[in-house]
VEXDREN-2710 file (C-alpha; in Angstrom, 1 decimal):
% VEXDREN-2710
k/r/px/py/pz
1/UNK/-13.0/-11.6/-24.1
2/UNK/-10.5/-9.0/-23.9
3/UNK/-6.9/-8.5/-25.6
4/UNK/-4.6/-6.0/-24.8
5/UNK/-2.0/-5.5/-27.8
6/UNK/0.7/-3.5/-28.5
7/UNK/1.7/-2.9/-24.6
8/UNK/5.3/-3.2/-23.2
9/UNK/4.7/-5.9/-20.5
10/UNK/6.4/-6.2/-17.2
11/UNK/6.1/-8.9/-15.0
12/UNK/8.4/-8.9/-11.7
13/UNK/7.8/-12.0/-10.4
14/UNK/9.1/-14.0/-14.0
15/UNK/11.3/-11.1/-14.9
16/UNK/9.3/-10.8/-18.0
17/UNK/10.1/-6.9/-20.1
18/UNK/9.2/-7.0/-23.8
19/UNK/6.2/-6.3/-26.2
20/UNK/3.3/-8.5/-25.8
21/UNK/-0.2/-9.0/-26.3
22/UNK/-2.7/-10.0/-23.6
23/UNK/-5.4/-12.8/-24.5
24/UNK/-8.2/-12.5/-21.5
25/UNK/-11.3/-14.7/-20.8
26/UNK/-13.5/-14.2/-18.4
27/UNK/-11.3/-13.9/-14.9
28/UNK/-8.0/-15.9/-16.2
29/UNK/-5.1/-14.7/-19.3
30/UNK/-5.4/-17.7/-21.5
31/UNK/-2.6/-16.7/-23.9
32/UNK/0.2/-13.9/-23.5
33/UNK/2.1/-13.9/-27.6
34/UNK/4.7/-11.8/-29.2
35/UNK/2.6/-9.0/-31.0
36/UNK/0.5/-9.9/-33.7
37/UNK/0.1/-13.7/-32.9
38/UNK/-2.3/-14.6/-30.5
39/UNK/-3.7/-17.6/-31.3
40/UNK/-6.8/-17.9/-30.9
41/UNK/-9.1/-21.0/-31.1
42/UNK/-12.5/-21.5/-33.3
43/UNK/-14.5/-20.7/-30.1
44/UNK/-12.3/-17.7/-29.2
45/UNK/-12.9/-16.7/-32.7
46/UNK/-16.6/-17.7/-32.0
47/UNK/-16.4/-14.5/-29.1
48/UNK/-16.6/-11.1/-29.5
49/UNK/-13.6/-10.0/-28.6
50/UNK/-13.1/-5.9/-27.0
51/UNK/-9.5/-4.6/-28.0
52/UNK/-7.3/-2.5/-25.9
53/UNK/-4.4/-0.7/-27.8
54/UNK/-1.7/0.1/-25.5
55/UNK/0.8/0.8/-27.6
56/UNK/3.0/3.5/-25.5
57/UNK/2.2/1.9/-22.5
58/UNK/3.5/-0.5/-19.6
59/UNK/1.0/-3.1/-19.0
60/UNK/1.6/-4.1/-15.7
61/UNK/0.3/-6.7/-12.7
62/UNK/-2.5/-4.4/-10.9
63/UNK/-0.9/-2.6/-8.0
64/UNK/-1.3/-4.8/-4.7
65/UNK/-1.2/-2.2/-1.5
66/UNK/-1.4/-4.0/1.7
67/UNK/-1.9/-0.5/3.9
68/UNK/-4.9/1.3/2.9
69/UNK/-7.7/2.7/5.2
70/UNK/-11.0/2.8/3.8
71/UNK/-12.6/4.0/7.3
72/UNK/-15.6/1.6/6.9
73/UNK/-17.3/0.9/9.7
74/UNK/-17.3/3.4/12.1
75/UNK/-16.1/6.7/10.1
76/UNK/-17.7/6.7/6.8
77/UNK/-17.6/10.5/6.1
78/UNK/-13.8/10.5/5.3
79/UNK/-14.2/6.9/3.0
80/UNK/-15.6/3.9/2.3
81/UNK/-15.5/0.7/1.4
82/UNK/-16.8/2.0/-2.1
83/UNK/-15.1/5.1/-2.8
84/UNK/-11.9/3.5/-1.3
85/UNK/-12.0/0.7/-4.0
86/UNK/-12.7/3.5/-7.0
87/UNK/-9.5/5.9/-5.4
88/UNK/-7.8/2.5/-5.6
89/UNK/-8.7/1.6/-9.2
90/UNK/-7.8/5.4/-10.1
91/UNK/-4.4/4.7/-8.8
92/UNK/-3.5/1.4/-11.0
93/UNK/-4.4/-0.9/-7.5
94/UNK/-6.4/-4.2/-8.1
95/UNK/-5.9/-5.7/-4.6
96/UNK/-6.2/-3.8/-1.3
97/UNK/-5.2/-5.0/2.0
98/UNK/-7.3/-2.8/5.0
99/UNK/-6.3/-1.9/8.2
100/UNK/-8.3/-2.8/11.1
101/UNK/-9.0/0.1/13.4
102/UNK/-11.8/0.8/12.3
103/UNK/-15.2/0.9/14.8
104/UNK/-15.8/-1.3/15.7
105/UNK/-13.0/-2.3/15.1
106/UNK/-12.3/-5.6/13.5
107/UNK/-11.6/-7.5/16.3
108/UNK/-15.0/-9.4/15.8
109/UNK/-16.1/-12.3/13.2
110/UNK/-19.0/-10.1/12.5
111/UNK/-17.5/-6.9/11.7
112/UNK/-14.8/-8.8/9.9
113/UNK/-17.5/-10.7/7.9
114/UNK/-19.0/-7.2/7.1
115/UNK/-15.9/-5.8/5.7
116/UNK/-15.3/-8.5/3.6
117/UNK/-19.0/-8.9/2.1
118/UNK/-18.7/-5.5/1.0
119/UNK/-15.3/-5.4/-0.2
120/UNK/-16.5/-8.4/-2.5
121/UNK/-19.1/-5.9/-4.1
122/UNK/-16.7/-3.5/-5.5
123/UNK/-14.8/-3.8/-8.5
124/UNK/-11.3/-4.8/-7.2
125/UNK/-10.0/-7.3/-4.9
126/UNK/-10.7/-6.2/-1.0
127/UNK/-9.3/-8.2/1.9
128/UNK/-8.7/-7.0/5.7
129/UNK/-6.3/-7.5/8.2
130/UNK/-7.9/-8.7/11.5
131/UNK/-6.4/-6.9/14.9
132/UNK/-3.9/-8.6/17.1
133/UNK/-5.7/-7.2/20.3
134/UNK/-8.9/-6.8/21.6
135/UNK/-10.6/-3.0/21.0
136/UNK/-7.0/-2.3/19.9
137/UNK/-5.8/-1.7/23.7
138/UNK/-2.8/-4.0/24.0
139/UNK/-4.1/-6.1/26.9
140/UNK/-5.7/-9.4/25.1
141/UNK/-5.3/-11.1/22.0
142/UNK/-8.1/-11.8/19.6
143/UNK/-9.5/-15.2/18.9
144/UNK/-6.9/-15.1/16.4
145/UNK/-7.5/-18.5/14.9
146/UNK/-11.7/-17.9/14.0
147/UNK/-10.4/-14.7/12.2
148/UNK/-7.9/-16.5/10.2
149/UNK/-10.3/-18.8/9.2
150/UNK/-12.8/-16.2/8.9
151/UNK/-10.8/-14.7/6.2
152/UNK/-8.3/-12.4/7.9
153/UNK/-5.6/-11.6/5.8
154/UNK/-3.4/-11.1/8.4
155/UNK/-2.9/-9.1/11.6
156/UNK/-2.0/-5.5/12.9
157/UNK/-3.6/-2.8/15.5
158/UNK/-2.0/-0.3/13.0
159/UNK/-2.7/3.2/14.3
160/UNK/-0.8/1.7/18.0
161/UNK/1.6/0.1/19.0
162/UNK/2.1/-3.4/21.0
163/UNK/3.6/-2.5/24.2
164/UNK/3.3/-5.7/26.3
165/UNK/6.4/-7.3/24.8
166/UNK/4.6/-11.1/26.1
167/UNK/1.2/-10.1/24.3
168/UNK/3.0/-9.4/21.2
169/UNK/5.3/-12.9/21.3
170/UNK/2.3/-14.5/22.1
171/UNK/0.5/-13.4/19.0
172/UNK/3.9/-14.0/16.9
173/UNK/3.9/-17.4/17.8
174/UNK/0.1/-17.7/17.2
175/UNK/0.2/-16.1/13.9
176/UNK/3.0/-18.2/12.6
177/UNK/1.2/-21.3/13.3
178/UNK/-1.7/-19.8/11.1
179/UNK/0.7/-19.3/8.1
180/UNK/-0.6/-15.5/8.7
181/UNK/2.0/-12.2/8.6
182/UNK/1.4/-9.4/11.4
183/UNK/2.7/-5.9/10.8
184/UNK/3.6/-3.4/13.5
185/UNK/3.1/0.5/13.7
186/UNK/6.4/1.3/16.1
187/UNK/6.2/4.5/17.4
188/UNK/6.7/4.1/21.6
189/UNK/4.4/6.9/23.0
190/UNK/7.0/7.3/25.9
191/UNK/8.8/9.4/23.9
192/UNK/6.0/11.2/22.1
193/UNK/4.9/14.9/23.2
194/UNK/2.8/15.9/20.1
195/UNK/2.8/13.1/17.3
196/UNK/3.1/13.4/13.6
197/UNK/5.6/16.0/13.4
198/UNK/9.4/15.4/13.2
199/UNK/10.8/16.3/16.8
200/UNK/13.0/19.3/15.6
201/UNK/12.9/21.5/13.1
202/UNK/9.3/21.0/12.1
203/UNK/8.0/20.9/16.1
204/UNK/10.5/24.1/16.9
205/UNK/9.0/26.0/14.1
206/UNK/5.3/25.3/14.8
207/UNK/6.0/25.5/18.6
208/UNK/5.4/21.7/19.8
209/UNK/6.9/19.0/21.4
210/UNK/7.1/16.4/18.2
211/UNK/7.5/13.5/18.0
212/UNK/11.3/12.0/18.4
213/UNK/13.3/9.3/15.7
214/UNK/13.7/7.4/19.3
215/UNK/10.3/6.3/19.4
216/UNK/10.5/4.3/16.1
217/UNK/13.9/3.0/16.9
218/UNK/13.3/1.4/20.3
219/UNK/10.3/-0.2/18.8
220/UNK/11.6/-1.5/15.9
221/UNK/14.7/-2.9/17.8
222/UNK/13.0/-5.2/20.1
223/UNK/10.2/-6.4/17.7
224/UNK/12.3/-7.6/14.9
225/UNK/14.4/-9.4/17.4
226/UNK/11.2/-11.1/19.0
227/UNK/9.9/-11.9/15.6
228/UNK/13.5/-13.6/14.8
229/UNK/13.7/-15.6/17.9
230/UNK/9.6/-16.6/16.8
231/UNK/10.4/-17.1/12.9
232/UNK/7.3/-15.0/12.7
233/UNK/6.7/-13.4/9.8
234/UNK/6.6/-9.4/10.5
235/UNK/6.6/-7.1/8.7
236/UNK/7.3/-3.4/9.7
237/UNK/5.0/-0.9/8.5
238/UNK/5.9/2.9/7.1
239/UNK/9.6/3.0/8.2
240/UNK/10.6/6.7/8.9
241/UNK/14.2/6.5/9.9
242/UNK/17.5/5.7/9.2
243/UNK/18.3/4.1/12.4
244/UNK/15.3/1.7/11.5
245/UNK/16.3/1.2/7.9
246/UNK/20.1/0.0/9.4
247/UNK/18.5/-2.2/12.1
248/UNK/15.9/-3.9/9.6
249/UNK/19.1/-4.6/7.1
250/UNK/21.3/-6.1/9.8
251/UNK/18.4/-8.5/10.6
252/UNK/17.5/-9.9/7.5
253/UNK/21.2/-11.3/7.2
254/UNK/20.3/-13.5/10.2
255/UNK/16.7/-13.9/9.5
256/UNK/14.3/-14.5/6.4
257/UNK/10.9/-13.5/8.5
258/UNK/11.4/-9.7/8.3
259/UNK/10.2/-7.2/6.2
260/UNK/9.2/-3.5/6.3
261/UNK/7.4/-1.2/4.0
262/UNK/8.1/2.1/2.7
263/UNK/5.2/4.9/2.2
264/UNK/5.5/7.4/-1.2
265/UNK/5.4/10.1/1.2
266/UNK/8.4/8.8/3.6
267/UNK/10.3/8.6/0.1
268/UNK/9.3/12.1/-1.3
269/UNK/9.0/14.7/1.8
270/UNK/10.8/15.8/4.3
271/UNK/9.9/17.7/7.6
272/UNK/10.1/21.1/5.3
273/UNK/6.7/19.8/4.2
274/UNK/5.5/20.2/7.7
275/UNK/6.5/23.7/8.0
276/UNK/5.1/24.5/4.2
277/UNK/1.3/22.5/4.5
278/UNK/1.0/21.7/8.2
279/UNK/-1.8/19.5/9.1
280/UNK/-1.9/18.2/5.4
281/UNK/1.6/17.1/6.1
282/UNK/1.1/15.4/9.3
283/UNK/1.5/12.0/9.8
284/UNK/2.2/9.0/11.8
285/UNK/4.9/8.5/11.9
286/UNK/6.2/11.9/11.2
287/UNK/8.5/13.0/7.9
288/UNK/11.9/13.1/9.5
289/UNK/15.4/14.8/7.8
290/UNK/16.5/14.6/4.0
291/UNK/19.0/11.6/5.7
292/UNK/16.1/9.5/6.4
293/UNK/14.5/10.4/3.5
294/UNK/17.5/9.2/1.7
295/UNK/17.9/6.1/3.9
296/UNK/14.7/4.7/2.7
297/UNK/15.3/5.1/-0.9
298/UNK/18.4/3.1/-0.5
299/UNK/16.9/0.4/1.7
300/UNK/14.3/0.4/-1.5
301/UNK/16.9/0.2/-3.5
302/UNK/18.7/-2.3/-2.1
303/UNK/16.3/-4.7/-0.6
304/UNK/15.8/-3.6/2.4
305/UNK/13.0/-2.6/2.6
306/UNK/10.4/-4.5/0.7
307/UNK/7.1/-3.3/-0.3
308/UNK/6.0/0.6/-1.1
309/UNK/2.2/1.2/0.6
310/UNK/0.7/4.2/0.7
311/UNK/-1.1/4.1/4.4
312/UNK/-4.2/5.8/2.6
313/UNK/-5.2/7.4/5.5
314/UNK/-8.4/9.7/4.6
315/UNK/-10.0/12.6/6.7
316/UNK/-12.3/15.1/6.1
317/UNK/-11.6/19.0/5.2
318/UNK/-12.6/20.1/8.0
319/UNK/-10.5/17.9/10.5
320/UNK/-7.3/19.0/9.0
321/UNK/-8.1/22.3/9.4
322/UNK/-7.8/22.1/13.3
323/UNK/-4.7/23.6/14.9
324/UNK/-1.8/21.3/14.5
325/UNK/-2.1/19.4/18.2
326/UNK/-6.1/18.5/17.3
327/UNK/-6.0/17.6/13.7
328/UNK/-5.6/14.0/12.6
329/UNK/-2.7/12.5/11.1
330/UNK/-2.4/11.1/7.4
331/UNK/-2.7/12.0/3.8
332/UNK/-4.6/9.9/0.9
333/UNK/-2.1/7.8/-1.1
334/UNK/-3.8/5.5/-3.7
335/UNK/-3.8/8.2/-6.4
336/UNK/-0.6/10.0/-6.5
337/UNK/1.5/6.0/-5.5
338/UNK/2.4/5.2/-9.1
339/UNK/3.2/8.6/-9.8
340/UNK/5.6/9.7/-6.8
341/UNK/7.2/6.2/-7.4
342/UNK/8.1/6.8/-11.2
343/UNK/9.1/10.6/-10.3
344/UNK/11.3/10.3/-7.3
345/UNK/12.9/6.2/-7.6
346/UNK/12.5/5.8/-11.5
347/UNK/13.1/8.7/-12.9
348/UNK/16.2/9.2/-10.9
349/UNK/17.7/6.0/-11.2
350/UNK/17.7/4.6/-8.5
351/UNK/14.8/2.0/-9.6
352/UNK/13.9/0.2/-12.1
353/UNK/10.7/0.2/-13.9
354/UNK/10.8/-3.7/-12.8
355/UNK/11.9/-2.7/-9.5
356/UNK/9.7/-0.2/-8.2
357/UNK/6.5/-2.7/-9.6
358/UNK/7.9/-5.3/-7.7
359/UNK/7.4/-3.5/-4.6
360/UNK/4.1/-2.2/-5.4
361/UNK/2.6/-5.6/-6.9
362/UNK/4.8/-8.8/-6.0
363/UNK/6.3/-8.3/-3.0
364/UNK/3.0/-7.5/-0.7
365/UNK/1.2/-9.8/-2.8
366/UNK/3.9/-12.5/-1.8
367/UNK/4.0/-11.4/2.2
368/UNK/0.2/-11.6/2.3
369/UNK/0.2/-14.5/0.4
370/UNK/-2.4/-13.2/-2.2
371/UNK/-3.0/-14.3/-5.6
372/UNK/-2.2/-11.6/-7.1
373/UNK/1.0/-9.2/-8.5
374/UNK/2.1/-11.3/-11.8
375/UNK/1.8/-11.8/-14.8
376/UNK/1.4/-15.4/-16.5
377/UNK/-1.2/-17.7/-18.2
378/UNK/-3.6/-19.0/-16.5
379/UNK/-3.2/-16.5/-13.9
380/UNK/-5.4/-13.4/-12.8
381/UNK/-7.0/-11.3/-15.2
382/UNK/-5.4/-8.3/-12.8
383/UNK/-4.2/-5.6/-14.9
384/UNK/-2.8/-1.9/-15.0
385/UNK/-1.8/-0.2/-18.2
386/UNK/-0.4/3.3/-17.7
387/UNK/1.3/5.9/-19.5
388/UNK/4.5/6.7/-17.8
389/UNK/5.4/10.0/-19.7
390/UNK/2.2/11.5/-19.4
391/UNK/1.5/14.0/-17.4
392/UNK/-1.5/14.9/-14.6
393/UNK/-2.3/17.0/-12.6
394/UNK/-3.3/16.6/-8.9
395/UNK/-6.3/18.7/-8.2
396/UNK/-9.1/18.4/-5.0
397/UNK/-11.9/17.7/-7.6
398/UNK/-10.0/14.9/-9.4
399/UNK/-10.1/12.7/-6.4
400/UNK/-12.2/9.2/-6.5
401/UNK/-11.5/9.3/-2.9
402/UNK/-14.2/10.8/-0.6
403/UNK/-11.4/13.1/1.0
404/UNK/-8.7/14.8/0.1
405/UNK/-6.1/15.4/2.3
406/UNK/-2.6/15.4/0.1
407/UNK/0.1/18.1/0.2
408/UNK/0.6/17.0/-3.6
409/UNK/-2.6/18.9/-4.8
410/UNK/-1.4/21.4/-7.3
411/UNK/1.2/19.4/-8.8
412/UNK/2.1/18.2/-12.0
413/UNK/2.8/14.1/-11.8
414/UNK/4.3/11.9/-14.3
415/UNK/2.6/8.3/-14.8
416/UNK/-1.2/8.6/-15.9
417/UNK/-3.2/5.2/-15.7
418/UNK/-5.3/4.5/-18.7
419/UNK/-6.9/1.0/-17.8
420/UNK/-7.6/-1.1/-14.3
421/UNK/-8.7/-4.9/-15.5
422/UNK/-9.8/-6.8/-12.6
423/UNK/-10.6/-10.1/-12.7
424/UNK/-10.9/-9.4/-16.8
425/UNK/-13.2/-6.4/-16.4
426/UNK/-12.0/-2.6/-16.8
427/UNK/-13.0/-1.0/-13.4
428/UNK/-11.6/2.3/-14.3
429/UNK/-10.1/3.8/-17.3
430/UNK/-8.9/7.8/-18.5
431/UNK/-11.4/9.4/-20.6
432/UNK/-8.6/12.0/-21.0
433/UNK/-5.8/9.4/-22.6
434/UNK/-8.1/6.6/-24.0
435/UNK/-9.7/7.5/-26.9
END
């Protein structure tokens, strides 16, 4: 058994803020107590019984993030399943939700089923989105009912776009049936001369084409109305503009089957971070202008936008160290979430503590329909206690992560994890802060 005492707890989904202790058996909290007065039974007493002091220290659900790639199968020298799960339970996350272009890519029962048999052998919770086409191409849907019952958490050809507006209404209406969620990357490649950097500043200084807010706006406005007209839930993944924050707001006063997520970097950097760290700054899509960057703090802040998920995109040294037009696009996430969320939305004001663990824990568990991201008796042993005055910093070496590609190495962070309980076992905890 394990009890966590002395921690301030907070719990989104029941609104719960105070100081409580933590009774935990096996995978389940039996008991949560004012301080000092768990009640334990004569066979509790029976138990040994491992204590966790927290005092200091939010005791949290463990952080749910439903776009993470772990590169696993197909491109295992930038991550894997296994060193994806221990970057994950660095950062506070218990659950994980993986995109699907990998390769193969997960298109297949069988490469599905070998995702998810690994995933199971780690120390968190692993699930995997399935893809909504075949080989990612746009052209044919997957057999998307054997991969829902297979155990795809939901849908997405993340890393592209869906084109054919009939293939995508197709797999809305599909998926819907299935009680499954799709999410859309929406960048139209029409539009795109170079991709991952900001079509103006960022591509005139490094002497590119870029990639323009236009291609996220034109996608974004004709699959949120589709997935209206379907009531399929969609959810639209790392939002990059302001245009795309306004449309997604207007929608959801007409319709409760869209949602969109917000990545710590979209919140935090602008396209100045392009000019400063190049490749280590480029992304799909791009960091825009301080407005958008201030657009999606406010559609955070007021509802907007949903869910914060990093898009934990690994690659390998030497791939980012290509001229700007070869490298790949993406930086590592799971480490540095927390941290970026209490620095630039909490500490600010314009979330709270509550609020910014709602979209990192509730929320995504909630669109994914996961156990997962509260809080409660009888519910999962899934834990993060962290430290959100202390301070770390982000170095190359302190990665779990098999890569690392961040334009935040060097920097001082506030929020330090101490423990990750999943399922009632501590899968990570801080040598440094934990005693």
């Amino acid at each position: 058994m394990l009890c966590i005492r002395n921690g301030y707890v907070i719990d989104p989904k029941s609104g719960l803020e105070g100081y409580r202790d933590i009774l935990i058996k096996d995978d389940k909290i039996v008991e949560i107590a004012e301080q000092g007065k768990i009640s334990a039974n004569e066979n509790m007493r029976a138990e040994h019984i491992e204590y966790i002091d927290a005092a200091g220290m939010v005791a949290a659900p463990g952080l749910v993030d439903v776009h993470v790639h772990f590169r696993d199968p197909g491109f295992t020298y930038k991550e894997d399943i296994e060193s994806g799960a221990a970057a994950a339970a660095k950062g506070g996350f218990t659950t994980v939700v993986l995109m699907a272009n990998t390769k193969p890519a997960v298109d297949s029962e069988e490469t599905l089923d070998y995702v998810i048999k690994k995933g199971k052998k780690t120390g968190i919770k692993v699930h995997t989105c399935a893809n909504v086409t075949k080989g990612m191409k746009g052209q044919e849907l997957v057999d998307m009912e054997s991969l829902s019952n297979a155990g795809a958490a939901g849908f997405t050809d993340d890393g592209v776009p869906i084109l054919d507006e009939d293939i995508l209404r197709e797999a809305l209406r599909k998926a819907a049936k299935l009680g499954k969620p799709i999410s859309l990357h929406e960048e139209n490649p029409k539009y795109i001369t170079n991709n991952g950097i900001n079509a103006g500043k960022a591509s005139k200084y490094l002497g590119i084409g870029g990639s323009p807010r236009e291609a996220e706006i034109d996608m974004v406005k004709r699959d949120i109305e589709i997935a209206a007209e379907e009531e399929s839930d969609l959810s639209i993944q790392h939002i990059s503009t302001k245009e795309a924050v306004e449309l997604i707001r207007q929608i959801k006063k007409k319709s409760g089957h869209i949602f969109a997520e917000a990545t710590p970097h979209h919140f935090t950097l602008t396209q100045e971070a392009a000019i400063k760290y190049g490749a280590l700054a480029k992304m799909n899509p791009p960091l825009r202008e301080e407005a958008d960057r201030l657009a999606i703090i406010e559609g955070l802040r007021d509802g907007t936008i949903d869910m914060i998920a990093t898009d934990h995109a690994p690659h390998s040294a030497e791939e980012k160290e290509k001229p700007i037009t070869e490298a790949p696009s993406g930086i590592i996430g799971l480490e540095t979430s927390l941290s970026l969320g209490i620095r630039e939305l909490v500490m600010p004001g314009y979330l709270t503590m509550i609020e910014l663990l709602r979209k990192m824990s509730t929320a995504p568990a909630e669109f994914y329909h996961l156990n997962a991201g509260y809080i409660a008796e009888g519910g999962p042993a899934d834990l993060v206690i962290f430290d959100k005055d202390a301070k770390w910093q982000v170095t190359k070496e302190g990665f779990a992560s098999k890569s690392c590609n961040s334009p935040f190495v060097g920097e001082w962070l506030p929020g330090v994890v101490a423990y990750t309980i999943c399922d009632g076992e501590i899968v990570y905890k801080d040598k440094s802060l934990v005693k």
